[in-house]
N, CA, C and O atoms as a Maestro MAE file, in Angstrom:
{
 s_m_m2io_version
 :::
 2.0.0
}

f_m_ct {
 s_m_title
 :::
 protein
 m_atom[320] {
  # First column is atom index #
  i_m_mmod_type
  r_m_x_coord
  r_m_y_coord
  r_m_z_coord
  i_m_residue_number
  s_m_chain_name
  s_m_pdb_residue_name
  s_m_pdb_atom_name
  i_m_atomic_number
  :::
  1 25 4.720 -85.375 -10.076 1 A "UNK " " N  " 7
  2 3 3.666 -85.404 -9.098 1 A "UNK " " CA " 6
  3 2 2.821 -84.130 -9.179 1 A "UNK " " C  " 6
  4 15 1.592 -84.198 -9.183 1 A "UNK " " O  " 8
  5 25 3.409 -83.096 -9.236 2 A "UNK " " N  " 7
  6 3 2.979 -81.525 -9.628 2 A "UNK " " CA " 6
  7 2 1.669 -81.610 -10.878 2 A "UNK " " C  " 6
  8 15 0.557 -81.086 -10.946 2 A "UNK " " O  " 8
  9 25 2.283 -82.354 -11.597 3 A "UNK " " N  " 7
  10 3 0.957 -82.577 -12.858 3 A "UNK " " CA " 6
  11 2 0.381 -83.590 -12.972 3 A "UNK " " C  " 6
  12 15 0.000 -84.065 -14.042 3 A "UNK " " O  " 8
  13 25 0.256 -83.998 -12.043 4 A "UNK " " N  " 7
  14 3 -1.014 -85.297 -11.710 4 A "UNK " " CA " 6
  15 2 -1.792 -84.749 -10.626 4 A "UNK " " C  " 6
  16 15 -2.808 -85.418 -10.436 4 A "UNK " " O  " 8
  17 25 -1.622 -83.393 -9.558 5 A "UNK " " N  " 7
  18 3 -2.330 -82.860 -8.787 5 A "UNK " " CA " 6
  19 2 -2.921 -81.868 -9.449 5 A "UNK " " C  " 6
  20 15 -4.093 -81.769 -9.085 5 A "UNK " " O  " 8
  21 25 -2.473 -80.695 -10.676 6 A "UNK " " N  " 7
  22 3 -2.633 -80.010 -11.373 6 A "UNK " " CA " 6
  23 2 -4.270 -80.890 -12.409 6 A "UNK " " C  " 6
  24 15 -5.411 -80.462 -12.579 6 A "UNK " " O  " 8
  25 25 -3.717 -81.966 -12.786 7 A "UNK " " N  " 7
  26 3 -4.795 -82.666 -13.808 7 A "UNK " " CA " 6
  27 2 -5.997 -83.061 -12.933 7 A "UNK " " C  " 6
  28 15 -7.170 -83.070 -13.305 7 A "UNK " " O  " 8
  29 25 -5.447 -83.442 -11.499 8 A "UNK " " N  " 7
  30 3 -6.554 -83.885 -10.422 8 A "UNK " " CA " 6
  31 2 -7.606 -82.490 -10.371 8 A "UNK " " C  " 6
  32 15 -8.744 -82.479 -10.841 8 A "UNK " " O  " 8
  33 25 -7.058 -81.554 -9.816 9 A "UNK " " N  " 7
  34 3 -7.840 -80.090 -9.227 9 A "UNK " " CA " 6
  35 2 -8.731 -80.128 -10.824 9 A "UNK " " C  " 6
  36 15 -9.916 -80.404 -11.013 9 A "UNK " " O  " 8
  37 25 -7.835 -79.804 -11.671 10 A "UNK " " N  " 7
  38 3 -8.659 -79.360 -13.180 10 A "UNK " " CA " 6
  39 2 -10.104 -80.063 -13.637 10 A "UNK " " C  " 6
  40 15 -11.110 -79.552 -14.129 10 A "UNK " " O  " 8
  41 25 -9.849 -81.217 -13.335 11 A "UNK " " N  " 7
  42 3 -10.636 -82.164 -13.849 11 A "UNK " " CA " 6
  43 2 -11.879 -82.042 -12.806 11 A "UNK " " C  " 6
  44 15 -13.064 -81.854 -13.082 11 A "UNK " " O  " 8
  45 25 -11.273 -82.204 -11.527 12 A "UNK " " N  " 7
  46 3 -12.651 -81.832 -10.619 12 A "UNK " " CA " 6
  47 2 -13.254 -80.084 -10.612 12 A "UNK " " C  " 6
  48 15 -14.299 -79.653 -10.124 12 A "UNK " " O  " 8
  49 25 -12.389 -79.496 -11.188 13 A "UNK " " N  " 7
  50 3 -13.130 -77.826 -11.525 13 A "UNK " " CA " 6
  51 2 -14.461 -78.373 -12.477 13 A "UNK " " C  " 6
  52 15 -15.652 -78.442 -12.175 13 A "UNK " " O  " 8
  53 25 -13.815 -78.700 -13.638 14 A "UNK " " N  " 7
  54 3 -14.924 -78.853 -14.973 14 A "UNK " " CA " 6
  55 2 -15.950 -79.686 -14.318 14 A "UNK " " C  " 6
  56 15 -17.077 -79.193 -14.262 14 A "UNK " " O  " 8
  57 25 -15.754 -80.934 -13.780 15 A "UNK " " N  " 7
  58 3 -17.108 -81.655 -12.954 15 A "UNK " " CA " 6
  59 2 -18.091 -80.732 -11.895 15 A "UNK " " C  " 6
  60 15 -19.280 -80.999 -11.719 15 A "UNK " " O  " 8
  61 25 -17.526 -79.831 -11.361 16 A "UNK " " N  " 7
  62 3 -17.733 -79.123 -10.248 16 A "UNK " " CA " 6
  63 2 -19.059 -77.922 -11.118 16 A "UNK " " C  " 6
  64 15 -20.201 -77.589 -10.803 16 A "UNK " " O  " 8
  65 25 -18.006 -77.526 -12.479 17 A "UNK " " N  " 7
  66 3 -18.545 -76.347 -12.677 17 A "UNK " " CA " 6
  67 2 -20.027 -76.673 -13.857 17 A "UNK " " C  " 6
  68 15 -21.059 -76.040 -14.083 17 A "UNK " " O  " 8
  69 25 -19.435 -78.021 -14.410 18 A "UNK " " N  " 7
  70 3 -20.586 -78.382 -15.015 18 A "UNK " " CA " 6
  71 2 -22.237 -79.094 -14.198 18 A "UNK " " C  " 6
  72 15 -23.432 -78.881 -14.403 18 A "UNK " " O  " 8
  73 25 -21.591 -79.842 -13.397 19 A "UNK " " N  " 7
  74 3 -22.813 -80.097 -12.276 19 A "UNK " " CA " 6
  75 2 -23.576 -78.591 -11.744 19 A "UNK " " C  " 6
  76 15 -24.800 -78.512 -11.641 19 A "UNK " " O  " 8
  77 25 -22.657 -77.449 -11.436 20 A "UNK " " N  " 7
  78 3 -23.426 -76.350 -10.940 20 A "UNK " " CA " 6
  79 2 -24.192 -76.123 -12.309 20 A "UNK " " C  " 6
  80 15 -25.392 -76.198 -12.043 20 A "UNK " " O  " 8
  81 25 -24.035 -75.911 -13.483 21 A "UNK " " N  " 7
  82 3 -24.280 -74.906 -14.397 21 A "UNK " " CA " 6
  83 2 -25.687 -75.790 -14.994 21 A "UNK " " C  " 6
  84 15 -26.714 -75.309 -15.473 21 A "UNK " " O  " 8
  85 25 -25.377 -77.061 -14.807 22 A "UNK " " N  " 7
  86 3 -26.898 -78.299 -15.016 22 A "UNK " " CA " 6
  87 2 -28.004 -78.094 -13.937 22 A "UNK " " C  " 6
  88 15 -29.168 -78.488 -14.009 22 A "UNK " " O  " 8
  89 25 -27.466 -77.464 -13.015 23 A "UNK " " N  " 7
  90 3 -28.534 -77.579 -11.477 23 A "UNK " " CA " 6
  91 2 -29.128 -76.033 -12.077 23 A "UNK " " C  " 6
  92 15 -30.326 -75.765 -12.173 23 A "UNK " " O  " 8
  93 25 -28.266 -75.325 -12.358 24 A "UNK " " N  " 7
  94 3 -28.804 -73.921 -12.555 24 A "UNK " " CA " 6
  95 2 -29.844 -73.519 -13.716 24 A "UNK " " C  " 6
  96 15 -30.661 -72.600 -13.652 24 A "UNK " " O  " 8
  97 25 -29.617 -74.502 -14.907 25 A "UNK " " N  " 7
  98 3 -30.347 -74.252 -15.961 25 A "UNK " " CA " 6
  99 2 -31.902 -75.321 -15.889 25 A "UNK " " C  " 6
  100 15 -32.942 -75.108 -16.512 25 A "UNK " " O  " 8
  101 25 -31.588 -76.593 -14.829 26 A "UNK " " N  " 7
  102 3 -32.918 -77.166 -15.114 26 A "UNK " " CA " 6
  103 2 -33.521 -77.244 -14.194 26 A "UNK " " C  " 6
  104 15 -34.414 -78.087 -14.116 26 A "UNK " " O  " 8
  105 25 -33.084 -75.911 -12.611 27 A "UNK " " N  " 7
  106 3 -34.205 -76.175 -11.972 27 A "UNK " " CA " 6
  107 2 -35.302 -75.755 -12.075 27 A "UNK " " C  " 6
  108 15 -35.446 -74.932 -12.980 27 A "UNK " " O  " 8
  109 25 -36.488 -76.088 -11.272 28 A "UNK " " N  " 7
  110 3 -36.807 -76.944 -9.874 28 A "UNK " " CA " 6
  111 2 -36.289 -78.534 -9.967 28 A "UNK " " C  " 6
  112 15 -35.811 -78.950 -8.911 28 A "UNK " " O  " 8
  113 25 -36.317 -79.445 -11.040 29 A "UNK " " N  " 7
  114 3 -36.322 -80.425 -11.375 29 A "UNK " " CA " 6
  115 2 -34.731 -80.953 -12.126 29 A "UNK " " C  " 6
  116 15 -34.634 -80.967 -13.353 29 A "UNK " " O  " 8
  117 25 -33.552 -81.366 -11.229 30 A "UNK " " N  " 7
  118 3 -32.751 -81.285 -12.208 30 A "UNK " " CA " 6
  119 2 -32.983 -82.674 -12.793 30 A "UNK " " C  " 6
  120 15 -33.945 -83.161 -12.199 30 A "UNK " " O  " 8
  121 25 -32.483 -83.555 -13.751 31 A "UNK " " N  " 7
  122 3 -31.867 -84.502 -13.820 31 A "UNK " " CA " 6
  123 2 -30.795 -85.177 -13.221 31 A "UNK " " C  " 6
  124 15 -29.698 -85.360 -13.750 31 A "UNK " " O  " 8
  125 25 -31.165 -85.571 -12.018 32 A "UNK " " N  " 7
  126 3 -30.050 -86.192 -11.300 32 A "UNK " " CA " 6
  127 2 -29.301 -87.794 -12.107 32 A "UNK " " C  " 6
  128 15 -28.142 -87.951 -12.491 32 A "UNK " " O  " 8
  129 25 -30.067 -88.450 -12.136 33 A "UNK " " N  " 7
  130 3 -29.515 -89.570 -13.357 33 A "UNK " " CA " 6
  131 2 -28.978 -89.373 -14.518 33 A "UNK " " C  " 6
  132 15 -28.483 -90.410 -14.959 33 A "UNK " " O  " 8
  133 25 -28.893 -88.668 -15.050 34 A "UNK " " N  " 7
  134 3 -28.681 -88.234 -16.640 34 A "UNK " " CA " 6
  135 2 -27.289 -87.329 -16.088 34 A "UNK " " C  " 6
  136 15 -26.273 -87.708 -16.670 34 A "UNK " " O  " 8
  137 25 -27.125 -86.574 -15.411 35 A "UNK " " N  " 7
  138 3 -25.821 -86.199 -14.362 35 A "UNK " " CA " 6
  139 2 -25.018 -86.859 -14.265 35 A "UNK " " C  " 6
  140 15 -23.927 -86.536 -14.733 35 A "UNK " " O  " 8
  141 25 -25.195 -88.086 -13.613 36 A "UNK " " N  " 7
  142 3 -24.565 -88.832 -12.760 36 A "UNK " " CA " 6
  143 2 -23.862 -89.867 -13.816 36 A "UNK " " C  " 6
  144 15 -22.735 -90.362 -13.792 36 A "UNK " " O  " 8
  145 25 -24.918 -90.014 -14.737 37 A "UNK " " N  " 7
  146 3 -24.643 -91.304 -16.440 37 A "UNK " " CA " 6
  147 2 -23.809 -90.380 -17.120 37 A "UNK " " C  " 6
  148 15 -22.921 -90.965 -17.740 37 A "UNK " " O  " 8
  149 25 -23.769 -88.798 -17.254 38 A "UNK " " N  " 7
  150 3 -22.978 -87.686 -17.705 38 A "UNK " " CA " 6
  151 2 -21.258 -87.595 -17.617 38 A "UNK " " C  " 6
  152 15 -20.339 -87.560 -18.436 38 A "UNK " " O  " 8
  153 25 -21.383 -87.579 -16.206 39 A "UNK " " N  " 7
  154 3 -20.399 -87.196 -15.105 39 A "UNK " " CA " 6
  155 2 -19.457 -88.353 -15.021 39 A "UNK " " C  " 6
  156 15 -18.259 -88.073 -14.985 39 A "UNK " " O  " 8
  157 25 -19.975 -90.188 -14.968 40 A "UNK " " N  " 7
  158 3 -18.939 -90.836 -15.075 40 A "UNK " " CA " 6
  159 2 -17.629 -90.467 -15.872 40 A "UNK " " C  " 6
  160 15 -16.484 -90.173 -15.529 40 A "UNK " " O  " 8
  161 25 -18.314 -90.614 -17.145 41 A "UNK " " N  " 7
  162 3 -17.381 -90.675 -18.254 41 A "UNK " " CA " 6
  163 2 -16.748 -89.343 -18.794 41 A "UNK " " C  " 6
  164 15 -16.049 -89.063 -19.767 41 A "UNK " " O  " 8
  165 25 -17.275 -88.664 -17.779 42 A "UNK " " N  " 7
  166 3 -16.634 -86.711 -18.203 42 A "UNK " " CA " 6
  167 2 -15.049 -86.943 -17.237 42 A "UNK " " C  " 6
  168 15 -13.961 -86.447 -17.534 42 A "UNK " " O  " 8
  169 25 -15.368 -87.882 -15.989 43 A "UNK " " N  " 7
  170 3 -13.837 -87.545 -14.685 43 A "UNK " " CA " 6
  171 2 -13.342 -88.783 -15.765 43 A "UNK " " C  " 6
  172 15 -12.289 -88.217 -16.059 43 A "UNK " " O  " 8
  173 25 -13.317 -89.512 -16.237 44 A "UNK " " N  " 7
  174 3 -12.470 -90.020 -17.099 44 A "UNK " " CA " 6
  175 2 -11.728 -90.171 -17.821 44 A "UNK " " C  " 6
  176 15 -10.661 -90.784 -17.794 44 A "UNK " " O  " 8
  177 25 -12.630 -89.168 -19.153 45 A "UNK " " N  " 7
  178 3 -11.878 -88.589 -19.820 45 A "UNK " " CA " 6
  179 2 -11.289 -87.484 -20.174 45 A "UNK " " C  " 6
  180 15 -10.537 -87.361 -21.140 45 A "UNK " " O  " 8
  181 25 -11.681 -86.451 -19.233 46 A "UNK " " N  " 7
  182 3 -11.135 -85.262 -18.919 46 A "UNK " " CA " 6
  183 2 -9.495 -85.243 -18.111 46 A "UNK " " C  " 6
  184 15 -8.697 -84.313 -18.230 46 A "UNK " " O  " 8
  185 25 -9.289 -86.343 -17.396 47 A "UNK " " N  " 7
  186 3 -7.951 -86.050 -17.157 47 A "UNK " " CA " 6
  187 2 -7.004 -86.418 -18.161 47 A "UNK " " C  " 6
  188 15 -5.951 -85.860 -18.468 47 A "UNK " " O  " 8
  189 25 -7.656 -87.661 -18.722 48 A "UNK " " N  " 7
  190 3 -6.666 -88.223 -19.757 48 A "UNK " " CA " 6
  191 2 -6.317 -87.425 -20.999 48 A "UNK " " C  " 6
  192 15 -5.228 -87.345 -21.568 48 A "UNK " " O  " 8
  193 25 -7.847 -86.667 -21.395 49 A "UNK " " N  " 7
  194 3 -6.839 -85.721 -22.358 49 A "UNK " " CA " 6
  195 2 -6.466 -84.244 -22.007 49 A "UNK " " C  " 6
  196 15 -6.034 -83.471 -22.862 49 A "UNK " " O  " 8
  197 25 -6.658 -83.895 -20.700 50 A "UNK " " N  " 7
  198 3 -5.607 -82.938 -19.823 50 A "UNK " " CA " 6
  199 2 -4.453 -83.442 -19.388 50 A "UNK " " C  " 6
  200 15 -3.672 -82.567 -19.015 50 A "UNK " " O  " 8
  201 25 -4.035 -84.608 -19.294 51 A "UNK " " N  " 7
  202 3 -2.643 -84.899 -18.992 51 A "UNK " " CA " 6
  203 2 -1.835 -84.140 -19.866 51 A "UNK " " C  " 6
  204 15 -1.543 -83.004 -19.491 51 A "UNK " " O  " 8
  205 25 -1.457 -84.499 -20.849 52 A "UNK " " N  " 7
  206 3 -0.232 -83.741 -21.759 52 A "UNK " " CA " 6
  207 2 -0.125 -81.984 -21.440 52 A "UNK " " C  " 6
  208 15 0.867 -81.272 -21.594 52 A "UNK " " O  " 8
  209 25 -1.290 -81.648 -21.024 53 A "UNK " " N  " 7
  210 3 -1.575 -79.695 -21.156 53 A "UNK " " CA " 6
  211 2 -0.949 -79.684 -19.593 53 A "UNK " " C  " 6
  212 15 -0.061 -78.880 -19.310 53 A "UNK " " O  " 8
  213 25 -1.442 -80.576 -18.657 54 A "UNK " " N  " 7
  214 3 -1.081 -80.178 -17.434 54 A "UNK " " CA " 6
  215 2 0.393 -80.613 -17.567 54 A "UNK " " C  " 6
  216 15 1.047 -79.719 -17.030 54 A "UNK " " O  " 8
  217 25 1.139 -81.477 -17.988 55 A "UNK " " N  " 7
  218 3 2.535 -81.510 -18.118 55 A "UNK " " CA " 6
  219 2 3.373 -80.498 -18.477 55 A "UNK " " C  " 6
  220 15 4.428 -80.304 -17.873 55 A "UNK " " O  " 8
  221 25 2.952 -79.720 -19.554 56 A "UNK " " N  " 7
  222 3 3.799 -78.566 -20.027 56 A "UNK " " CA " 6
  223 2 3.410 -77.865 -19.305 56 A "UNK " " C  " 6
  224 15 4.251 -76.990 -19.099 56 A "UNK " " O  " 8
  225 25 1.954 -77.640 -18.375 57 A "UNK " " N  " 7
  226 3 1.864 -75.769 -17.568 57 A "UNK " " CA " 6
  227 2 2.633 -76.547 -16.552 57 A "UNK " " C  " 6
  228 15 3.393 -75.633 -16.233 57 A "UNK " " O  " 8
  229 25 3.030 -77.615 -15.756 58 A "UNK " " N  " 7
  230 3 3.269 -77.816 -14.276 58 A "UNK " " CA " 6
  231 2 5.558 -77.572 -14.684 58 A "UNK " " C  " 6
  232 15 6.406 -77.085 -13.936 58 A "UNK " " O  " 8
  233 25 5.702 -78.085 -15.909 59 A "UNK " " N  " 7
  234 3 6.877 -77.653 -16.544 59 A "UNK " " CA " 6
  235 2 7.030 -76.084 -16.485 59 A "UNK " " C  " 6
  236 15 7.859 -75.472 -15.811 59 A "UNK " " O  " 8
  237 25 6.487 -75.783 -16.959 60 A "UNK " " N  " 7
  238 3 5.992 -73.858 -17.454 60 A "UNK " " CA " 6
  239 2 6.460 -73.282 -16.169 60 A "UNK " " C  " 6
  240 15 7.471 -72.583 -16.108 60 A "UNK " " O  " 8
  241 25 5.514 -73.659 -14.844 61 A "UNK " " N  " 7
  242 3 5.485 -72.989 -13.788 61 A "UNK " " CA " 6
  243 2 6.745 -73.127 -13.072 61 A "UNK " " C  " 6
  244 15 7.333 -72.201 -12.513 61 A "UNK " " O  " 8
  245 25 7.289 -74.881 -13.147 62 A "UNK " " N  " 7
  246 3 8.623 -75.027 -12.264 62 A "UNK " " CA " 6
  247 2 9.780 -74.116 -12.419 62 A "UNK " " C  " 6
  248 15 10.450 -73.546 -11.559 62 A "UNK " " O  " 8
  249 25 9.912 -74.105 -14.496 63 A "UNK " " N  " 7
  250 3 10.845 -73.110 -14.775 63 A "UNK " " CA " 6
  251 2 10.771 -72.041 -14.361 63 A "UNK " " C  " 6
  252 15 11.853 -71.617 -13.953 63 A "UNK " " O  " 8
  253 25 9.544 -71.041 -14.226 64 A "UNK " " N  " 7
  254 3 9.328 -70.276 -13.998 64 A "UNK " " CA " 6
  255 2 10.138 -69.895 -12.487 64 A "UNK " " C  " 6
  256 15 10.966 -68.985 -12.469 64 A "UNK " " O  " 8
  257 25 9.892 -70.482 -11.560 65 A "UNK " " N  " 7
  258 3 10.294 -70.371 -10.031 65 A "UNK " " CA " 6
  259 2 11.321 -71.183 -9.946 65 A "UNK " " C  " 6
  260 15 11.480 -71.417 -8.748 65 A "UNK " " O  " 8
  261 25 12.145 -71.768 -10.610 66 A "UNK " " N  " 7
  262 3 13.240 -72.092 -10.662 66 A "UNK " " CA " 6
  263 2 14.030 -72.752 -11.812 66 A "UNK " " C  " 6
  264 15 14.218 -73.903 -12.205 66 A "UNK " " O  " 8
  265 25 14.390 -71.565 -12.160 67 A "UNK " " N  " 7
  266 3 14.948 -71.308 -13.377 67 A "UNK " " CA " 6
  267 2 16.094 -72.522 -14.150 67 A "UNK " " C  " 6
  268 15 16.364 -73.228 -13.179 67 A "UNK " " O  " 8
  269 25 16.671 -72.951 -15.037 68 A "UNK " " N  " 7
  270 3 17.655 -73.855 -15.149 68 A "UNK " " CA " 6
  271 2 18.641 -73.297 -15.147 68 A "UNK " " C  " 6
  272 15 18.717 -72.111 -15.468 68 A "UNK " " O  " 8
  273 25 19.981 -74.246 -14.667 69 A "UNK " " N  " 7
  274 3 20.930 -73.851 -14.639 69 A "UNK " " CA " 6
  275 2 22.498 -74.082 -15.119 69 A "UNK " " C  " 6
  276 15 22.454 -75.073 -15.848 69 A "UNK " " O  " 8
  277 25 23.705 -73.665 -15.046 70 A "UNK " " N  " 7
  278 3 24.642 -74.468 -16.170 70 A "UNK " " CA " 6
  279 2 24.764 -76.264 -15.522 70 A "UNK " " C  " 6
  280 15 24.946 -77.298 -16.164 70 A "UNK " " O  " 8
  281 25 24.587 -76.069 -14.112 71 A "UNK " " N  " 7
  282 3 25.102 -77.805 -13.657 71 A "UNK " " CA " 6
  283 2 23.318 -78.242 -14.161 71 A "UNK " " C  " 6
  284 15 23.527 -79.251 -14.834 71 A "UNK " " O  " 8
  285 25 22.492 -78.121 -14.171 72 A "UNK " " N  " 7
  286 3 21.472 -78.656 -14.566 72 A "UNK " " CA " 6
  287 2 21.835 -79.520 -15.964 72 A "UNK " " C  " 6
  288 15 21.254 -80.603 -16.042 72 A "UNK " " O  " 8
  289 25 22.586 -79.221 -16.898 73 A "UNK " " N  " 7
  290 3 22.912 -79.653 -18.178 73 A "UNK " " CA " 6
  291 2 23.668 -81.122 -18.018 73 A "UNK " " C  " 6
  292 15 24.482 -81.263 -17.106 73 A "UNK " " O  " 8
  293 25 23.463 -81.888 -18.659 74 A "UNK " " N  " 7
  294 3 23.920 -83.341 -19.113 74 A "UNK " " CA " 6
  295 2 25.272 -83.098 -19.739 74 A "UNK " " C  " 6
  296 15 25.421 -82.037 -20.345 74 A "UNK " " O  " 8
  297 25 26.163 -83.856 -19.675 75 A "UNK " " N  " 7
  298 3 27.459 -83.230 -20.278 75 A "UNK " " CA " 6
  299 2 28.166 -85.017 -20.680 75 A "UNK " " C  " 6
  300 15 27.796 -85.996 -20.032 75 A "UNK " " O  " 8
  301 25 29.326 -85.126 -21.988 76 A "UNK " " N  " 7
  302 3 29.729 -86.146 -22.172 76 A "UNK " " CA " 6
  303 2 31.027 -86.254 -21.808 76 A "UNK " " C  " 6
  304 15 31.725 -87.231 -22.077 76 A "UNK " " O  " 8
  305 25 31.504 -84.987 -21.014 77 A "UNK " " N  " 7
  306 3 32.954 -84.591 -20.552 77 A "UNK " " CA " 6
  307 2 32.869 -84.966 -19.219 77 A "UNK " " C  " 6
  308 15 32.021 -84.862 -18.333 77 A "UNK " " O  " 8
  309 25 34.203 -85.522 -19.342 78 A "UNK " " N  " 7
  310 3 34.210 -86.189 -17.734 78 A "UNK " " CA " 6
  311 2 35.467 -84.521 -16.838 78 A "UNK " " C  " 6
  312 15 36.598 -84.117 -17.108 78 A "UNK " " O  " 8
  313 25 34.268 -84.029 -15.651 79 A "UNK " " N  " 7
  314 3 35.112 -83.420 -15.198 79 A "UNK " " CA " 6
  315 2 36.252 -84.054 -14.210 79 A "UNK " " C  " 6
  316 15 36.224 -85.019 -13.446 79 A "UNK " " O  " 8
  317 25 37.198 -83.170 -14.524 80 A "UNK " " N  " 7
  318 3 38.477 -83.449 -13.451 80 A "UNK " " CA " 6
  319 2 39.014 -82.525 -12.942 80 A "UNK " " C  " 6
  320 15 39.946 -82.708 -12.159 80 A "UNK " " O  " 8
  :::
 }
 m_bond[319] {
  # First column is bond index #
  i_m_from
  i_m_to
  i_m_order
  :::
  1 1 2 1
  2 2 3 1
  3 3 4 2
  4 3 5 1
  5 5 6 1
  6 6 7 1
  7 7 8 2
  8 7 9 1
  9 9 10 1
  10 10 11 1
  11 11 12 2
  12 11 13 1
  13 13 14 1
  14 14 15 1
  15 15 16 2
  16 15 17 1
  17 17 18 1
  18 18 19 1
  19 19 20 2
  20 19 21 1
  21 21 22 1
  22 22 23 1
  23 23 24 2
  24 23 25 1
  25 25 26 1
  26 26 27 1
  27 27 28 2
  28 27 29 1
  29 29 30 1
  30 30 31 1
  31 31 32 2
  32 31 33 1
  33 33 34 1
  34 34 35 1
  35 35 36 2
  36 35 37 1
  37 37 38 1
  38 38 39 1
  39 39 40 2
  40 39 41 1
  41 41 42 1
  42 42 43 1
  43 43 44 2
  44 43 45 1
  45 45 46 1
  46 46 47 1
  47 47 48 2
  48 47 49 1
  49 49 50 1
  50 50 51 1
  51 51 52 2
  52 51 53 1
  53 53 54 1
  54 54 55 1
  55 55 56 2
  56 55 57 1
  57 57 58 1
  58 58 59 1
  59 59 60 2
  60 59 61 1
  61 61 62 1
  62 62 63 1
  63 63 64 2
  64 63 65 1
  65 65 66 1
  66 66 67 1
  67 67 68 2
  68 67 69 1
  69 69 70 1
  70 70 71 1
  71 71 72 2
  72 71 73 1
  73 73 74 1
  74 74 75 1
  75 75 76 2
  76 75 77 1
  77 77 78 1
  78 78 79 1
  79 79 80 2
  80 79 81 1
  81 81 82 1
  82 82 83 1
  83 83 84 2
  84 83 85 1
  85 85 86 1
  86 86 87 1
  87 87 88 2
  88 87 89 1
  89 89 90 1
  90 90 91 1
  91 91 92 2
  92 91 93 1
  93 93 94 1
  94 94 95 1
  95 95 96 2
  96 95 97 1
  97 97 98 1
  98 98 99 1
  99 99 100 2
  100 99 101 1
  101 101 102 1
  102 102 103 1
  103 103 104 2
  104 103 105 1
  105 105 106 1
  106 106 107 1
  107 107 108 2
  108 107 109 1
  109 109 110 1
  110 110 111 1
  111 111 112 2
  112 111 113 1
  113 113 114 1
  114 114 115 1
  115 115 116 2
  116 115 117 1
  117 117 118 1
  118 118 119 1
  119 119 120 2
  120 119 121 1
  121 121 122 1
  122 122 123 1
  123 123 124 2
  124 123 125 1
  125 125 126 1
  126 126 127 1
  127 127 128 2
  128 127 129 1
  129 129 130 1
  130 130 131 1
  131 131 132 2
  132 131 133 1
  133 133 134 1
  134 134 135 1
  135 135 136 2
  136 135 137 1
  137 137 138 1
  138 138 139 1
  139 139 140 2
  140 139 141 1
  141 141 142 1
  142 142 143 1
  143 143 144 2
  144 143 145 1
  145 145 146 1
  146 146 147 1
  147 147 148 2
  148 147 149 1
  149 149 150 1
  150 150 151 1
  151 151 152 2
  152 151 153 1
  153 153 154 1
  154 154 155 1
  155 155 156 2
  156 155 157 1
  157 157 158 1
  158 158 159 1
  159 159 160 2
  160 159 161 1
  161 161 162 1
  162 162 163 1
  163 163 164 2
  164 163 165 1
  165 165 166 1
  166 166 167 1
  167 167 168 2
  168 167 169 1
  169 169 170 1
  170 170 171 1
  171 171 172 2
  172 171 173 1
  173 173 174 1
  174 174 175 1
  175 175 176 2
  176 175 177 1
  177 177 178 1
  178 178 179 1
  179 179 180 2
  180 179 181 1
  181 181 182 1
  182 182 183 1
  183 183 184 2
  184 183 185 1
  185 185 186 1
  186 186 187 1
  187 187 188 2
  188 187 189 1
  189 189 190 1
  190 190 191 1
  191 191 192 2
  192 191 193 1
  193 193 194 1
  194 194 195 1
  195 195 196 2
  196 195 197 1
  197 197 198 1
  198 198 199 1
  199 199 200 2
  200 199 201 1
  201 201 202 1
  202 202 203 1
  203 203 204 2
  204 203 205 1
  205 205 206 1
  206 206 207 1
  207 207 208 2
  208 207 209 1
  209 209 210 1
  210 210 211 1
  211 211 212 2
  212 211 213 1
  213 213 214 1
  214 214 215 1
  215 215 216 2
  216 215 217 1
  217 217 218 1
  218 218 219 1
  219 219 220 2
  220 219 221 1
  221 221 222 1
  222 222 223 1
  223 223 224 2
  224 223 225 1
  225 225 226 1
  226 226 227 1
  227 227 228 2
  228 227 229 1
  229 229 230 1
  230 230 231 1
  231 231 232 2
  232 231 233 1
  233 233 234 1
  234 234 235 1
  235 235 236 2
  236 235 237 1
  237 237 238 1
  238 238 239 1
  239 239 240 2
  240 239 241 1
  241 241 242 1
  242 242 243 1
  243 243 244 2
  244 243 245 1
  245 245 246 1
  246 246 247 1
  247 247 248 2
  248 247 249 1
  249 249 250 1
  250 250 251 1
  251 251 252 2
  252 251 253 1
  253 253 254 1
  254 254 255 1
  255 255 256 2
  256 255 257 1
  257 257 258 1
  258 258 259 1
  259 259 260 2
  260 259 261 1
  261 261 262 1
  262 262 263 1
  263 263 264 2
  264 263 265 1
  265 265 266 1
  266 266 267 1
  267 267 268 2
  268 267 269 1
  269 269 270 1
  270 270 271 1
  271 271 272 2
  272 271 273 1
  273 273 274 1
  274 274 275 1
  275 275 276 2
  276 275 277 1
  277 277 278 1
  278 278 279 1
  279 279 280 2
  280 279 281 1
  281 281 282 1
  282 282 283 1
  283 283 284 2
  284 283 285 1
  285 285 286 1
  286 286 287 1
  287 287 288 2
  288 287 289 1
  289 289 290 1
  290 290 291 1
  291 291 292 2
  292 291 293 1
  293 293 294 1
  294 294 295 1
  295 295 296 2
  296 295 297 1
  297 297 298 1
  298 298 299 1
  299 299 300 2
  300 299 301 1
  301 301 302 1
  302 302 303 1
  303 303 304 2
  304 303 305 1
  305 305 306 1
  306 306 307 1
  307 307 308 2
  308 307 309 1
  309 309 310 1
  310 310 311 1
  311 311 312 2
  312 311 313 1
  313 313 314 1
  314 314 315 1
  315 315 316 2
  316 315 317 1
  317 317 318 1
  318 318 319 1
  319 319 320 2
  :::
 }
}
């Protein structure tokens, strides 16, 4: 769930930061249509090929703050 909120935020940064950086370079007049025909297909495919990157940082970070441990391990020994 961690890296499907991680891919969510990301994906709306780059939309966020590219809509500002289009308003900034063509005003008075932006292209609002050419944006908008832009922008579909950018939240589309921007998460899909940020999924895999946000999987390993949202991995990265868990380890990070909580570290693994020996019962964390899979084992084929039956304890008794």
């Amino acid at each position: 769930m961690g890296a499907g909120c991680l891919n969510l935020v990301f994906a709306e940064l780059v939309f966020a930061f590219g809509l500002f950086a289009v308003i900034l370079i063509t005003l008075p007049n932006p292209p609002w249509n050419a944006m908008i025909y832009a922008g579909i297909p950018l939240m589309i495919i921007t998460p899909i090929l940020f999924f895999p990157l946000s999987r390993t940082l949202w991995i990265a970070f868990d380890l990070t703050f909580r570290p693994r441990e020996p019962r964390d391990e899979w084992s084929d020994e039956r304890e008794e």
